[in-house]
C-alpha positions in Angstrom: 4.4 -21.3 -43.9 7.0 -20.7 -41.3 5.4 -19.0 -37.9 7.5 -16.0 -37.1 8.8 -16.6 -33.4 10.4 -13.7 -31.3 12.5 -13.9 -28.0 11.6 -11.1 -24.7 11.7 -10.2 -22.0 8.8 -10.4 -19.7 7.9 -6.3 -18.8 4.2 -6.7 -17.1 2.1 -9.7 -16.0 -1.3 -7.5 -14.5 -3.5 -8.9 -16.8 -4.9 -12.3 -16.5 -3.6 -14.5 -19.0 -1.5 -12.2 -20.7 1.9 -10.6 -20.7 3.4 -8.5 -22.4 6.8 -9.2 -24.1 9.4 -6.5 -24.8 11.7 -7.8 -27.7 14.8 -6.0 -28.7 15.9 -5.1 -32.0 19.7 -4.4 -32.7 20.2 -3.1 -36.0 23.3 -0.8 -38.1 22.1 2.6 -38.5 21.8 2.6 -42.4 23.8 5.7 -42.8 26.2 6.6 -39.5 26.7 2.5 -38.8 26.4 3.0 -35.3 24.3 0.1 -33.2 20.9 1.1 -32.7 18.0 -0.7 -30.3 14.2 -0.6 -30.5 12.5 -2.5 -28.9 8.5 -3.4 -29.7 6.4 -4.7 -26.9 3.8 -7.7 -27.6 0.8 -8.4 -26.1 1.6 -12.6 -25.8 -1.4 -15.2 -24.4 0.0 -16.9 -21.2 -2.8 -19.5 -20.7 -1.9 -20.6 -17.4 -0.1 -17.5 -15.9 3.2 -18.8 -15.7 5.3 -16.0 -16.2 6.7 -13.5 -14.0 8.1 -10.0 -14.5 11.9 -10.3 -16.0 11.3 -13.8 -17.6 13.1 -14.6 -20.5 10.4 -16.0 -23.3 9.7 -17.2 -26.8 6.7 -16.4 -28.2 5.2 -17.2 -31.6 2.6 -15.7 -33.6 -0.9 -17.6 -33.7 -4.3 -16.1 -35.0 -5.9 -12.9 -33.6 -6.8 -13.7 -30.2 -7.9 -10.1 -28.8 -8.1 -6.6 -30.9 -4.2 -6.2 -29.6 -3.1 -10.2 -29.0 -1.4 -11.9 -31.7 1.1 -13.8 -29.7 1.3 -17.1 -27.7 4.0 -17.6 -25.1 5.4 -21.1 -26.7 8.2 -21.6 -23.7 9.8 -19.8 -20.6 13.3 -20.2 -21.5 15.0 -18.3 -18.0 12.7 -18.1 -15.4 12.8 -14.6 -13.4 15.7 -13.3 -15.1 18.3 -15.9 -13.8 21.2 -15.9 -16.3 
């Protein structure tokens, strides 16, 4: 079984050991064709509170952890938003 993994953005970091991770979603409108964005925020385990607002992160998904956590942060890829 493969784990699903998603890339985000870091959006709040209040909670202790725990962020949560906005990932965007471009897609094709499936009738007009024009780019549209969603993006779904995820409630991600940081165990040792290393991420900051505007990281960039990958997380993957693990067993239930919380009644909203599914998420583990696997790896700060940019750290504060530097490109």
């Amino acid at each position: 079984m493969a784990l699903k993994e998603r890339v985000g953005t870091v959006v709040s970091d209040k909670m202790d050991k725990t962020v949560v991770v906005a990932v965007e979603n471009r897609f094709p409108h499936p009738i007009y064709q024009k780019t549209v964005s969603r993006t779904t925020r995820y409630k991600a385990h940081d165990e040792a509170n290393a991420c900051s607002v505007g990281d960039r992160v990958r997380i993957t998904e693990t067993r239930p952890l919380s009644r909203t956590k599914r998420w583990t942060v696997a790896e700060v890829l940019t750290p504060n938003g530097a490109s």
